[in-house]
PASEBA-1860 file (N, C-alpha, C; in nm, 3 decimals):
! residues 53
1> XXXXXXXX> 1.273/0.996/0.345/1.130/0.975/0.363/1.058/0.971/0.229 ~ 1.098/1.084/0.137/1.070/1.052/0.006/1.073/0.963/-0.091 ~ 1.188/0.877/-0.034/1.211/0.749/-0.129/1.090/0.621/-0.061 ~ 1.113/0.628/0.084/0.980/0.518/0.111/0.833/0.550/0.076 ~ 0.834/0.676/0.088/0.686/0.696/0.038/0.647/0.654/-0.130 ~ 0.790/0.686/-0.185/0.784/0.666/-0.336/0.757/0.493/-0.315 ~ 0.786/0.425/-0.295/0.830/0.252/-0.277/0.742/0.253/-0.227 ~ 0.664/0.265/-0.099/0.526/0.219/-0.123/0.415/0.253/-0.156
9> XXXXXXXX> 0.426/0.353/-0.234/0.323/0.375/-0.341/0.345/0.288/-0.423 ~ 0.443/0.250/-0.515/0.457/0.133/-0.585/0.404/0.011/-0.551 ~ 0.442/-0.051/-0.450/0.392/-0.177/-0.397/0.235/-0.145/-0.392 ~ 0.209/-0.062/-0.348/0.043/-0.064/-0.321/-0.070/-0.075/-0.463 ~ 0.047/-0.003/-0.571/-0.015/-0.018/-0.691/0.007/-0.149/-0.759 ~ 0.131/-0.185/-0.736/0.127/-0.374/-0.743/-0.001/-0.443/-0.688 ~ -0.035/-0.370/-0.568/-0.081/-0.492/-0.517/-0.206/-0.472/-0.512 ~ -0.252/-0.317/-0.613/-0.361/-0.316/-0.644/-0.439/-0.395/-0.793
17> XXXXXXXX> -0.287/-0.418/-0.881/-0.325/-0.469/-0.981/-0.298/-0.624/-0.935 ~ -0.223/-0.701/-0.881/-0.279/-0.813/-0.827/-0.352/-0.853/-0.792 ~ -0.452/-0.770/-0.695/-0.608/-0.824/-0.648/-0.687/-0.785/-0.737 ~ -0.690/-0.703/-0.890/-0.800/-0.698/-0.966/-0.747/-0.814/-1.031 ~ -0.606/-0.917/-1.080/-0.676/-0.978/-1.150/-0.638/-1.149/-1.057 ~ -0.696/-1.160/-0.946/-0.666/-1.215/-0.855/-0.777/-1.314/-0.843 ~ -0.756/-1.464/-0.824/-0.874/-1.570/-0.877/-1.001/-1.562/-0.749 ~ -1.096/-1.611/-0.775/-1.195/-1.595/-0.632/-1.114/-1.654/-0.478
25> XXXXXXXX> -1.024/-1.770/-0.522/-0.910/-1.816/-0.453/-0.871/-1.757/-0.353 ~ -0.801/-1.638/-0.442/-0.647/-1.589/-0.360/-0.741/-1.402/-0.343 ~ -0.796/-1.424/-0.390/-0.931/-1.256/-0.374/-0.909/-1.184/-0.230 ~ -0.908/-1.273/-0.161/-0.931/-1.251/0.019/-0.804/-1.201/0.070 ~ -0.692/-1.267/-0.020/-0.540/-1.255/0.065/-0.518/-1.134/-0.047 ~ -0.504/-1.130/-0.139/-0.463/-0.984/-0.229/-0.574/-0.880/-0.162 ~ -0.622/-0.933/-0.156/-0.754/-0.764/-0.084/-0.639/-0.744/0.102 ~ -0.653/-0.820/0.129/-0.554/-0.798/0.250/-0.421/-0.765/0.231
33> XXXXXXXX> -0.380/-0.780/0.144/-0.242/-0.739/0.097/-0.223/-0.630/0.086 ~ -0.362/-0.560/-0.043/-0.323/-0.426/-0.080/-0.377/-0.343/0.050 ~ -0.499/-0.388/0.094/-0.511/-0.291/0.271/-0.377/-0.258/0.312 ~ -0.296/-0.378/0.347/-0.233/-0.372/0.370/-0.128/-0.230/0.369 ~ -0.104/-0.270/0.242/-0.006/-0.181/0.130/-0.065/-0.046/0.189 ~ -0.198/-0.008/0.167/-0.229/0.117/0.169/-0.237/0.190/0.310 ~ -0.214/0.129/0.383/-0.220/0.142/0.555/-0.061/0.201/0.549 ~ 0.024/0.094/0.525/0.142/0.168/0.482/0.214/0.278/0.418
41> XXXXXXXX> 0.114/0.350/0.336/0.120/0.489/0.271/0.098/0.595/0.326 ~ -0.055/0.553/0.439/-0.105/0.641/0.527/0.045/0.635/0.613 ~ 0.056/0.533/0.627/0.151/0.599/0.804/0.239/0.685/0.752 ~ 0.330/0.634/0.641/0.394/0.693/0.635/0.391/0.862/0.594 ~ 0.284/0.863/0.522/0.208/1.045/0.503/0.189/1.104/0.659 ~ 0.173/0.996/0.754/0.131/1.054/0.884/0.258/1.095/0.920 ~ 0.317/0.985/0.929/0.480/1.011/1.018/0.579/1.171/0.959 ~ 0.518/1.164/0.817/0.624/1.280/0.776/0.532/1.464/0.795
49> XXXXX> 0.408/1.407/0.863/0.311/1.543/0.818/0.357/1.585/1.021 ~ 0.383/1.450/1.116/0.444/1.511/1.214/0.554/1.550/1.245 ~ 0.644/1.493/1.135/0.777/1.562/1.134/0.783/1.698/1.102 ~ 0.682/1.760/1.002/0.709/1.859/0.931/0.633/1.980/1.063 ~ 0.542/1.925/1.102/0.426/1.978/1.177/0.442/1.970/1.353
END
């Protein structure tokens, strides 16, 4: 569980520095990306706080 949480923290920080330097273009899909990303951090903080809990 520790290693996915580690991995997508990474990606989320990718894909936070992709949408800052991300053209007015592609702005919309990197902002959805990193939501994305960060939705994915939550669950997974969720999933392991009910394992533990």
């Amino acid at each position: 569980m520790i290693n996915e949480l580690q991995e997508a923290i990474e990606d989320l920080k990718e894909k936070q520095i992709i949408w800052g330097l991300a053209n007015e273009e592609y702005e919309p899909i990197a902002y959805h990306n990193m939501k994305a990303a960060e939705e994915r951090v939550k669950a997974i903080i969720k999933t392991s706080k009910e394992r533990v809990g």
